[in-house]
N, C-alpha and C positions, 0 to 999 in steps of 0.2 A: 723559339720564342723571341719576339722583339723585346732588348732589353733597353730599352731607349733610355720673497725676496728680499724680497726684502723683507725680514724679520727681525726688527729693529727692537732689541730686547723686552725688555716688560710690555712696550706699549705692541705688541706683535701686532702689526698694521701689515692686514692681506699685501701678497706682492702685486693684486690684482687691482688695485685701488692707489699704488705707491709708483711714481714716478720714478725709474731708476736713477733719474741725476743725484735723487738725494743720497746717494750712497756709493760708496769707493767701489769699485767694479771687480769681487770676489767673486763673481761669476753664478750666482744665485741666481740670476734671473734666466739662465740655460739661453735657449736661442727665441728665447720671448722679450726684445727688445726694444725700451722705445723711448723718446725724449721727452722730458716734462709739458714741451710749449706744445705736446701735440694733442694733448688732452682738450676733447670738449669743442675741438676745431673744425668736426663735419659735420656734415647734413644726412642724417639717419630718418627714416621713418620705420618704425619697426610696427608692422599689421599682426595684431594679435596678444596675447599676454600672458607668457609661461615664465617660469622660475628659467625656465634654458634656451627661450628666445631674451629675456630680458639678457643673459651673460651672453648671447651672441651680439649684442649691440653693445654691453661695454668693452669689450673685447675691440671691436671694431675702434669706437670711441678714445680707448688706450692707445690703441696700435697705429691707427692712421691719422697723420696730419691734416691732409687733404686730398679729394677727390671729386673729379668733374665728370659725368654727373652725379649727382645723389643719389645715395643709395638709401632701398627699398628688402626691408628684409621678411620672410611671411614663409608661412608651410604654402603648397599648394593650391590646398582647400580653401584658401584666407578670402573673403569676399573679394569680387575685383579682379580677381588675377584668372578668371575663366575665359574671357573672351582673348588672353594671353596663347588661349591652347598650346600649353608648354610641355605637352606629351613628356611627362616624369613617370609613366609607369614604371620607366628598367632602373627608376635610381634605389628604387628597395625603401627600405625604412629607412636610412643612413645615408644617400647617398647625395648630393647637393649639383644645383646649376649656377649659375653665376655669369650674365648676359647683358647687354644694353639690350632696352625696352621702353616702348613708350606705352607709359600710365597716367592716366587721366589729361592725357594731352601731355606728361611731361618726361621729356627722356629721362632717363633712374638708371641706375645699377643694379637688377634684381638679383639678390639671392634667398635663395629657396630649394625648397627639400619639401618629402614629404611625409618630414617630422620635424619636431623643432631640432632632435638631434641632426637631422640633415642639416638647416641652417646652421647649426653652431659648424660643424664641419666645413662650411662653406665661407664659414667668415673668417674660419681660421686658414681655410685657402687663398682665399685674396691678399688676408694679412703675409701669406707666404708668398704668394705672387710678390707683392708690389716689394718686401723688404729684400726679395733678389733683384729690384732693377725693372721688373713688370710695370706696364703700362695698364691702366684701367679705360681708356678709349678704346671702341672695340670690340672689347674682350669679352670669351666666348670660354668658360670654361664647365665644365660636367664631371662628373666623376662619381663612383659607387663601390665600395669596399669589394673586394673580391670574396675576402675570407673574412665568413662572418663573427667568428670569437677571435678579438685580438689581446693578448691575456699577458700581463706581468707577471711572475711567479715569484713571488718573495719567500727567499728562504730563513725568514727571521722567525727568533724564537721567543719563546713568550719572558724569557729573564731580559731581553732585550740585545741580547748577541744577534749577527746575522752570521749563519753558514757561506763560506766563501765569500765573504761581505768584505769589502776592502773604503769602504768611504762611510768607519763611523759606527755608532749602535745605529740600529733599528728607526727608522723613522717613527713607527708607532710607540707610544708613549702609553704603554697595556698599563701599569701604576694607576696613571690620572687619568685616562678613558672608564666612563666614556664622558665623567663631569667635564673635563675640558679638552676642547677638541680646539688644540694646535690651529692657527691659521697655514701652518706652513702645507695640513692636511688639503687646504684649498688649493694651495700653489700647487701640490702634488698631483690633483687632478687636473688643473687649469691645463698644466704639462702633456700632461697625458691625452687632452683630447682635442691640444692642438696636432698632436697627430695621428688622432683616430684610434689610439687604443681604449678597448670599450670594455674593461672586465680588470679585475687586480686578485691575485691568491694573495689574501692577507700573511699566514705563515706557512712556515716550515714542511717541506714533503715528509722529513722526517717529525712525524708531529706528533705531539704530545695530547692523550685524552681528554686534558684539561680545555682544550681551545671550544668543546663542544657543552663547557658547563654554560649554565644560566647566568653568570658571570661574565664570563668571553661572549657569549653569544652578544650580550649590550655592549659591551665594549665596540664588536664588530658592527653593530646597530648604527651607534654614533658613527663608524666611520662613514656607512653603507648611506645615511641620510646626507654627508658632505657632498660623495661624490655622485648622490643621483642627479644632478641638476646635471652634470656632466658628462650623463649620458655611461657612467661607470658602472657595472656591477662587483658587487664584491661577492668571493669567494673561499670555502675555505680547506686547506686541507684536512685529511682524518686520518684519524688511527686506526685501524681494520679491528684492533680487538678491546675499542672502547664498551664496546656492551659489558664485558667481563672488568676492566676496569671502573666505568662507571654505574652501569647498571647492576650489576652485580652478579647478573648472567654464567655458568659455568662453560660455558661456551662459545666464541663466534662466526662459526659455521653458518654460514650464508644459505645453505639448503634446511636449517632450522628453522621451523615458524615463528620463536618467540625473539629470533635473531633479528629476522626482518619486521617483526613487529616493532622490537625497539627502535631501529635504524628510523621505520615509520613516524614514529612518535616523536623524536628527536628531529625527523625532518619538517613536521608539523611543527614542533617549537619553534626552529628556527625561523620561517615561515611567517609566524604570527610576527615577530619582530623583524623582520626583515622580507618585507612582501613582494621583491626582485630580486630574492639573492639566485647567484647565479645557479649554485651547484657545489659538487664535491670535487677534488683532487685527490688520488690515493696513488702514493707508493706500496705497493706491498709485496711481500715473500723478496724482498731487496736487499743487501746489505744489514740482514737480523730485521728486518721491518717485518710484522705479522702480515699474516692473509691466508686468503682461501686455500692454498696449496699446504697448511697445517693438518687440515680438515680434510684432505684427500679432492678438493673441491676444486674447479679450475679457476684463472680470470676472470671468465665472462660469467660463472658464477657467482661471485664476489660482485664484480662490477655492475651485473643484472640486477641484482638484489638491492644493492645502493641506488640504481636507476628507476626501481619500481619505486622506493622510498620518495623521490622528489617529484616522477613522474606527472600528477595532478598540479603542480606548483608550476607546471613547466622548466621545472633543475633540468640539468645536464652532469655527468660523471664524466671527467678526464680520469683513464685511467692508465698510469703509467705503464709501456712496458722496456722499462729501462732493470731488468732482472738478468742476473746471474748468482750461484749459490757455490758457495765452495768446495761441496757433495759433487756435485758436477765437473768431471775433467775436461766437458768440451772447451772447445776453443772462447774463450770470454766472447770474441765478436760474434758467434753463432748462436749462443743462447737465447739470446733474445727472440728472433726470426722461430727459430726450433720450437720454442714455448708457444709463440702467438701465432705463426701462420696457420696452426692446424683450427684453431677458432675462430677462423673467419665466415664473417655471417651468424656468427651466435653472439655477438653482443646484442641488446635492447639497442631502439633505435635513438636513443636522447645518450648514448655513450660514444664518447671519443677514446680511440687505443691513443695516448700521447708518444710519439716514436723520439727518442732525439735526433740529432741530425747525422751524426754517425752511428756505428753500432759499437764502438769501446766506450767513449766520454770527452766532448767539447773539446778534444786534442786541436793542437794548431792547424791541422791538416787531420781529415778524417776522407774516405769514400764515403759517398751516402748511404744510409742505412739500407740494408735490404728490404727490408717490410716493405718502403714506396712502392708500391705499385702492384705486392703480392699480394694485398687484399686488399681485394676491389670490392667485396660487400660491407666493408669496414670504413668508416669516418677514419681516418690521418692525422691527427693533428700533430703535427712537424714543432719541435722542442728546441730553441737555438739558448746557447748560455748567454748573454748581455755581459753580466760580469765577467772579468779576465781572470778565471781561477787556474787555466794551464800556460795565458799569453801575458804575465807580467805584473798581473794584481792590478792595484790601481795606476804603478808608474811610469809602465813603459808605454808607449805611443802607439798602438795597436789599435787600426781601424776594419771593425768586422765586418763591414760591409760587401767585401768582396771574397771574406767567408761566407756569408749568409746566402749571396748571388751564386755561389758555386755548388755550394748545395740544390739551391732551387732548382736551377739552369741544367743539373742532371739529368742525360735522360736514362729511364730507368729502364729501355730494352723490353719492354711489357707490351709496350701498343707503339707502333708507327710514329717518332715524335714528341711521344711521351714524356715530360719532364717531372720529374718531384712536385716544384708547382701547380702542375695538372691536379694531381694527386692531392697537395693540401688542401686547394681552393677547390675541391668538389670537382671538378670540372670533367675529369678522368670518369668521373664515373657517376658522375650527377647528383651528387649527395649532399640533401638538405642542410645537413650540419658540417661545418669546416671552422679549423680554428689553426691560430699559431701563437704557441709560447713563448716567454724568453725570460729565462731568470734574470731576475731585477739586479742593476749593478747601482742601488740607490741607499743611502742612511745618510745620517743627521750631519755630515760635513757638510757645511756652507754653498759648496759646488755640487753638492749632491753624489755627487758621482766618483769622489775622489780626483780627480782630475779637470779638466774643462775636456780634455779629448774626448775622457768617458762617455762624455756626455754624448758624442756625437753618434753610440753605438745604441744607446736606449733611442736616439731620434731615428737611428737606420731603422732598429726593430719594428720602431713605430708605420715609421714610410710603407716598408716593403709589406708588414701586416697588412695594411690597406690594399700596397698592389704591389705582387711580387714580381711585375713584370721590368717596374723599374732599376733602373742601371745605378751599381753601385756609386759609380764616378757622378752622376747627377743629383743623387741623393747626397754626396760631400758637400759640393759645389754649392746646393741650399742649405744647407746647414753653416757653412763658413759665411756666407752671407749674411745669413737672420743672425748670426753669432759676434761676426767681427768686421760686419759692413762690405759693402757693393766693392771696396778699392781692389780694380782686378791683379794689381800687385799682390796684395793680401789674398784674394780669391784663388788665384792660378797656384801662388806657392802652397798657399795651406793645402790646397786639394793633390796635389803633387805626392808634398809628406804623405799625407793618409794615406792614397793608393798603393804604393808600396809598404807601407808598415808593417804588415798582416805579414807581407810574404817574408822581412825581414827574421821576423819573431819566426816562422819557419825555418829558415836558416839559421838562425845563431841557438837554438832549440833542436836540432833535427829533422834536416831535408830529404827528401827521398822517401818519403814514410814512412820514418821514424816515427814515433809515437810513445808517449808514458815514461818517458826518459826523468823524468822530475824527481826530486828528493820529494819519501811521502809524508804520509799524513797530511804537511800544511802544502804542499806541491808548491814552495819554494826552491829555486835554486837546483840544478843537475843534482841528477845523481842515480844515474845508467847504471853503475855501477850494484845499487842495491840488492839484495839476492835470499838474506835472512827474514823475510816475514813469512807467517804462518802459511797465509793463502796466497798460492802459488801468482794468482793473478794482480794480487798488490805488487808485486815485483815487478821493478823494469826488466830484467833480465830475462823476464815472461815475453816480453813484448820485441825483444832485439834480438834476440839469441844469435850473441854476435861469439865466432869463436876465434879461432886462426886461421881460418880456410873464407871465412865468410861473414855476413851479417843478413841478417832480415827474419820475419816469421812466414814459412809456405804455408801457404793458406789455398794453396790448388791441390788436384785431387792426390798429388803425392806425400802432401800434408794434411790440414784440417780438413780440407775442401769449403772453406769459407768460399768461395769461389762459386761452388755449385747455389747458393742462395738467391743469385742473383740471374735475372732474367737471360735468355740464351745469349745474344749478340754482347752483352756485357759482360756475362760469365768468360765467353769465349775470348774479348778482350784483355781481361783478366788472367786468364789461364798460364799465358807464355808470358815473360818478362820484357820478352821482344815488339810483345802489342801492349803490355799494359803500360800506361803513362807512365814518364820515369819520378814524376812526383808522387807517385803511388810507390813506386817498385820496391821496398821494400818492407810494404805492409802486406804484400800477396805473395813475395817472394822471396827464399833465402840463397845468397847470389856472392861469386867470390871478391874478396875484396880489390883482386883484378880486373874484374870484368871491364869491357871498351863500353862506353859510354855513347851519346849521340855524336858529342863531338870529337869522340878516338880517344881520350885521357879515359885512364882506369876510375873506377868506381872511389876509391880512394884519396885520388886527386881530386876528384871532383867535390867530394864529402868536404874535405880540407876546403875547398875553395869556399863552398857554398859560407861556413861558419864564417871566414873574413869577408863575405861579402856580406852579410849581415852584419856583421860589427861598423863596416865601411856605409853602410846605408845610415847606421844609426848617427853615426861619424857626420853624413851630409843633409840630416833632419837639424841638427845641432846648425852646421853654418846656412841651413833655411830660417831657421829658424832668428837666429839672427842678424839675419839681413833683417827683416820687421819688427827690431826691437822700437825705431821712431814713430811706427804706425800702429802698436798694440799698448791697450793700456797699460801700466806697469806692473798690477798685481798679476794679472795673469799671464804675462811674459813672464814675470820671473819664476813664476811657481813651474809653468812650463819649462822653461829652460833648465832649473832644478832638475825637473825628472829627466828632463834628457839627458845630462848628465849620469844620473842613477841610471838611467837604461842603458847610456853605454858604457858603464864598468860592470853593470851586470851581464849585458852583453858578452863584453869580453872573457868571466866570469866563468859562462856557460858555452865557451869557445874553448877555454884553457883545458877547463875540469874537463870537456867531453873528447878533447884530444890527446889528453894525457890519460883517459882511458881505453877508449879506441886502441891505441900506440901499446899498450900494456896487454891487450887481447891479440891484435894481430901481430904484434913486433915486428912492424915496419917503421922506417922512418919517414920523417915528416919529409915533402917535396922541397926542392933545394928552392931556397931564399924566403920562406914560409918562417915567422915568428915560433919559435917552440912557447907551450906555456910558463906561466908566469914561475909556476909552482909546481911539487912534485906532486904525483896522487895522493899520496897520503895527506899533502896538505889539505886539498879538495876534501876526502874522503873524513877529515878529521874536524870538517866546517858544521855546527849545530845551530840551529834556532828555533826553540821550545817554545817559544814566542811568537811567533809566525804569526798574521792576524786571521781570521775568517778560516782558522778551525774549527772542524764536525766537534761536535761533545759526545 
């Protein structure tokens, strides 16, 4: 594959309407930037008059200072623009051009789509052209979503907590909805559909029955009316055994007719208030989550049944299968695959299986999942986490974008070529429905995001939603731009840091495929070492089984045969430790702590290395980072600088603890001129924090 705001207290004054000069630069406005003097400064003629052609012209209006020639904004259909013969069949519903053209004798800028959602998309394209440096003489651009659900997954919960949430409560204010709706709820989608994502999971997958009463439903009403204009749907999770909770039901056995009746009824409710909503999310038979396998019933039972429910409304059912159960010895990374490939082709056709991107959970480093590309009669919809719940939380400098590209860019050994991507966007196998998730890394701090970097990982999810073809490094590049300006000093450096970030956090985390090594519950801070929790698979010591002779989990046929899941030329890849990538090699294999390496040092040395060069990366983000203290504005230099700091004592942190455990397994010593840790195990081992933010309840 070519991979080529202001919320100015009481008087809450949209950020969509507010010139950012009037406000110290907290970083509220994300990469939606512009000067006060540029308001009002072009020549717009907008053909036509919708609620979401009127915001594709104030968009423009906000955004742009000036442009030669004038621009002409119009669906397709718009009178006048037929003898343009603009051949827009392949843009879809969403999908936008953006050309010089001469209209009624005068050359124009046309953008157009052939919806008004295309135009907005197209106006927020130029606005992203020209704020990297783009020229509007010319210019010739086109473009159409690949993958048609591009979906936020908010894990927030209705007391106003967010699961794994690290920037903040809850953007939704459930209290005071749905009488008052936040302006910051506008910003929220303005955001969102400057880069095309078209759909939001209002709460929690782990969800509570309540979000389906007549209550909630208006709540989500108010939100669902903000973000239509925006081209947004909203969605919501469910509880699988709300019938029995709400309805009063003894049962919720999905092969019951009085089951699917309620689900009906309930989907009809929602419906009457909400005449776009998207559809359902469900986790279930997950981590204590109910569902159809209570009832002897399978997924596609449950999920069929929830899809016959929306099916006249035109809903859709994302339905998780991110399942393992602690009854089950198999190998955690197998069950998933094991459950859901024998039901392929038995979902209803308005159902997406939702896969994550690996097969354990958002690990620094994961293989991709095996499902890609083993059911080919099945919709895919590909799961990526946004939030940093195993890369650092909100503080460390983690850019997933070249997570997200590694994933994609897999190929999956199925068909000739074949990559993950194939496979989400339809393409693999011509499937009308394609979608991609990412849980939301968003709440009510000022930056949204907890960070400004954060930010830059909900704009990747957004980009590559649209089009997974493009290159992590390109997707930076516009984002450090629209963020902190064209100056290619500030461009080159900031894009630099980010690109290696990711792999840092691999390293000073666990290189080699390592994985699950985190203290649990809050999956703050190391702690390899763990081994006393109930179910086997909470434990790291599940996932390393590092002894004296060795470390890693065999997952080829002498072990789990996780191995065998995967498509033949991969599997076979996989098999030997000799072929399988040494950044995998110890998630597929268990291997001496001797072993020669690519470059002749023992496994061990190398392990040792990798942790200091992580620290040493984080080490030369910090003196990047300050070379641009006179070129960034001060609040978010310092905030950043902050965490970088915090990242590299944590860093270090999870350098010390995981080699002063290592050292206690294999009783080797550290390679000569190598810093020992700081502190003994037991110091590590005796470090708590009850506290931790964006804990599960």
């Amino acid at each position: 594959m070519n991979r080529i705001r202001l919320l100015l207290g009481a008087l809450s004054i949209p950020l969509a309407i507010l010139p950012i000069s009037a406000h110290a630069d907290d970083g509220y406005a994300l990469w939606l930037r512009t000067a006060a003097s540029s308001v009002g400064q072009i020549n717009i003629k907008r053909l036509g008059d919708t609620p979401t052609l009127r915001l594709a012209e104030s968009e423009l209006r906000r955004d742009i200072s000036a442009v030669t020639p004038p621009i002409v904004i119009a669906t397709t259909s718009a009178p006048g623009l037929q003898p343009l013969h603009l051949a827009a069949e392949d843009l879809g519903d969403e999908g936008y051009l953006i050309r010089n053209v001469t209209l009624d004798g005068q050359r124009v800028l046309l953008i157009a789509g052939n919806s008004d959602r295309g135009v907005l998309y197209g106006a927020f394209a130029l606005i992203r052209h020209l704020a990297a440096g783009g020229k509007a003489d010319a210019l010739s651009l086109r473009s159409s979503p690949k993958v048609k659900l591009r979906v936020l997954n908010h894990w927030d919960n209705l007391d106003g907590s967010v699961e794994r949430g690290y920037a903040g409560q809850s953007l939704w204010d459930w209290w005071t909805l749905p009488d008052f709706r936040d302006p910051r709820y506008t910003d929220y989608a303005r955001a969102n559909a400057s880069i095309g994502i078209n759909g939001t999971v209002l709460n929690n997958v782990n969800a509570k029955a309540d979000s389906l009463t007549p209550a909630y439903i208006a709540k989500a009403a108010a939100l669902a009316e903000v973000f239509r204009p925006w081209g947004i749907r909203v969605y919501l999770s469910v509880r699988f055994s709300a019938p029995i909770e709400l309805g009063g039901l003894k049962t919720a056995d999905p092969r019951d007719p009085a089951v699917a009746a309620w689900w009906k009824a309930k989907a009809d409710e929602i419906y009457r208030a909400i005449p776009d909503f998207g559809g359902f999310l469900v986790k279930a038979n997950s981590e204590g989550q109910p569902g159809p396998r209570d009832y002897g019933a399978t997924h596609a039972d449950g999920a069929n049944m929830l899809a016959a429910a929306v099916r006249d409304h035109g809903g859709i059912v994302m339905w998780r299968a991110f399942v393992y159960a602690e009854t089950d010895p198999e190998d955690r990374a197998k069950q998933a695959y094991t459950g859901f490939k024998p039901l392929d082709g038995k979902f209803a056709d308005n159902v997406l299986v939702q896969v994550k991107n690996g097969a354990i959970d958002f690990q620094p480093r994961e293989p991709f999942h095996p499902l890609f590309g083993a059911m080919p009669r099945t919709p895919l919809m590909i799961e990526f986490q946004i939030t940093k719940e195993y890369l650092g939380f909100a503080t460390h400098l983690a850019y997933l974008g070249p997570l997200f590209t590694e994933t994609l860019d897999a190929r999956t050994g199925q068909k000739s070529g074949e990559t993950v991507a194939d496979v989400v966007d339809g393409q693999a196998e011509h499937h009308k429905l394609s979608g991609m998730a990412g849980v939301a890394n968003i709440g009510r701090d000022r930056d949204w995001s907890g960070s400004t970097f954060n930010q830059a990982n909900w704009y990747a999810f957004g980009r590559l939603a649209w089009d997974p073809d493009l290159s992590a490094e390109a997707i930076a590049r516009a984002w450090v731009a629209q963020t902190f300006g064209t100056d290619p000093q500030i461009v080159d450096t900031i894009t630099a840091m980010m690109m290696g970030s990711r792999e840092a956090v691999v390293d000073y985390t666990g290189a080699f495929g390592l994985a699950h090594l985190m203290a649990t519950g809050h999956h703050y801070g190391p702690g390899p070492w763990v081994s006393e929790l109930a179910r086997p698979e909470w434990n790291p010591v599940y996932y390393h089984r590092a002894d004296a002779a060795g470390i890693g989990f065999d997952r080829t046929v002498s072990g789990s045969n996780a191995v065998g899941q995967y498509a033949g030329p991969v599997a076979k890849a996989f098999a030997k430790p000799e072929t399988t990538p040494e950044s995998m090699l110890l998630w597929f294999h268990h291997v001496s702590w001797d072993r020669r390496m690519a470059d002749g040092q023992t496994l061990w040395t190398n392990l040792v290395a990798r942790y200091d060069r992580g620290v040493a990366y984080v080490e030369q983000m910090q003196r990047q980072w300050d070379s641009l203290r006179d070129r960034i504005d001060a609040e978010r230099w310092q905030k950043t600088a902050t965490y970088l700091a915090v990242q590299e004592r944590e860093a270090r942190w999870w350098r010390d603890a995981s080699l002063a455990y290592w050292m206690s397994v294999n009783h080797r010593p550290l390679p000569s001129g190598v810093r020992p840790p700081e502190h003994d195990l037991a110091w590590y081992k005796a470090q708590q924090f009850p506290y931790a933010p964006g804990q599960a309840h």
